[in-house]
C-alpha positions as CSV (number, residue, x, y, z in Angstrom):
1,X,175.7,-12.0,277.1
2,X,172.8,-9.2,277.0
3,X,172.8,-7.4,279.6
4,X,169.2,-7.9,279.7
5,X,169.8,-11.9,280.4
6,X,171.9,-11.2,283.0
7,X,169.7,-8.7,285.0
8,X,166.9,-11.1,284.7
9,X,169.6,-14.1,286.2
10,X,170.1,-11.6,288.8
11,X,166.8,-10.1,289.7
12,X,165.2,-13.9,289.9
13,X,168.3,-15.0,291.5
14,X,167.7,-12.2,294.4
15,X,164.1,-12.9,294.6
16,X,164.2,-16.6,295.5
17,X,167.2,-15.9,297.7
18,X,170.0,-16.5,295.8
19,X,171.8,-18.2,293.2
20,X,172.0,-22.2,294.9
21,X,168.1,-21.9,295.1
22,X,168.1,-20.5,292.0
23,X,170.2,-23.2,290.9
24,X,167.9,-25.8,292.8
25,X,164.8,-24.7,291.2
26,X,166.5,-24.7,287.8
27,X,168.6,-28.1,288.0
28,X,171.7,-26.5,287.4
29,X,175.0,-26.4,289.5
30,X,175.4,-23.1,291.7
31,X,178.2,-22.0,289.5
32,X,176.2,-22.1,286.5
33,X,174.3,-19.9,287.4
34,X,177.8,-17.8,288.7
35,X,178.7,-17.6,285.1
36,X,175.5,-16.8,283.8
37,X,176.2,-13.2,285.8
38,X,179.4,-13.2,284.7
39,X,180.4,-14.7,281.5
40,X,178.0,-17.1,279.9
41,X,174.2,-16.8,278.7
42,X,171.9,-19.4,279.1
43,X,171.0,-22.3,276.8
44,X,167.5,-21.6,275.4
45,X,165.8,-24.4,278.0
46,X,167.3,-22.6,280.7
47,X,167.1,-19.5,279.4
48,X,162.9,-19.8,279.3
49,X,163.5,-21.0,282.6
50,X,164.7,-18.2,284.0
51,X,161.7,-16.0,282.4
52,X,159.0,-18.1,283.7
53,X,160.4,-18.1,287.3
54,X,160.7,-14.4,286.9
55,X,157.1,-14.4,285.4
56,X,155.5,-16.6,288.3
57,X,157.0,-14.7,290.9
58,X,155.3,-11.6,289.5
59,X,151.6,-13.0,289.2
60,X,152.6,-14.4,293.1
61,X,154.0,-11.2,294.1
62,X,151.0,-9.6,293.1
63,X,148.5,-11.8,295.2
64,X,151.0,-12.4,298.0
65,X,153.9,-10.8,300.5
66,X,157.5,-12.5,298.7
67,X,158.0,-14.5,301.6
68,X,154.1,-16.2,301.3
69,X,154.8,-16.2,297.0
70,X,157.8,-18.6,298.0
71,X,156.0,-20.4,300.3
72,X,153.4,-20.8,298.3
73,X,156.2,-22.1,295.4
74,X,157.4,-24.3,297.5
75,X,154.2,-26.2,298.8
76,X,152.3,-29.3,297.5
77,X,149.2,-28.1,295.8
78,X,146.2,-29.5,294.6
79,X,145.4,-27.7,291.5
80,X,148.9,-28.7,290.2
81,X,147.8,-32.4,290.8
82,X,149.4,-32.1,294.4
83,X,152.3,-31.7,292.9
84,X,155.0,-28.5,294.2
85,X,155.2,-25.8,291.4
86,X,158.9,-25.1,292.7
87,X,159.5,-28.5,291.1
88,X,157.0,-27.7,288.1
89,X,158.8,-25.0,287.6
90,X,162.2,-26.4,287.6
91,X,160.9,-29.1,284.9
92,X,159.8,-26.2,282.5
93,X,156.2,-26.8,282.7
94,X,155.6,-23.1,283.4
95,X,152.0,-23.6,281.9
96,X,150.6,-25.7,284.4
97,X,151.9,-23.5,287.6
98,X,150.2,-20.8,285.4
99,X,146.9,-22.7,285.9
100,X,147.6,-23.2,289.5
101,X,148.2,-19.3,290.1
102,X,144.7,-18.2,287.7
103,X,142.8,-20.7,290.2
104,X,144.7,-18.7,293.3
105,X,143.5,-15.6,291.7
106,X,140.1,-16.7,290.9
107,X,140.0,-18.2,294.8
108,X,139.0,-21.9,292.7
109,X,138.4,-25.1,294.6
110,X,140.6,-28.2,293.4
């Protein structure tokens, strides 16, 4: 696998808090994501995934501490029809967490 790939798998793992959330926010098994690091690349689903998790945590990381970006992940919120963009996420709609974060940014009412 790229090395690239695997630093991403690595970096997002580390900034969620390891590989089972990782795993949990992608709907894969822990040790999936284990051989991602060591032996296996991603399918493509997964593999955009990965990248949009690692793109969302930067626009949160730049409005927020980590800890309050994963909170934030985590909660149910009205501008992604109440729904929580951890699970969003983990469904590959990356777009409409997107949305949620530009109405964070732009301090929008739902």
């Amino acid at each position: 696998m790229p090395v690239a790939v695997r630093e991403k798998v690595r970096a997002v793992s580390a900034d969620v808090g390891g590989q089972a959330k990782l795993a949990r926010i992608l709907g894969v098994s822990p040790s999936r994501v284990s051989r991602w690091l060591r032996t296996e690349e991603p399918d493509p689903e997964n593999r955009r995934k990965v990248e949009g998790v690692e793109y969302v945590l930067s626009r949160l990381m730049a409005l927020y501490e980590p800890d309050t970006a994963l909170t934030w992940l985590q909660a149910f919120n009205a501008h992604s029809g109440n729904r929580r963009p951890i699970d969003l996420l983990g469904q590959g709609r990356i777009d409409e967490v997107l949305v949620a974060i530009q109405a964070e940014e732009g301090l929008a009412y739902a």
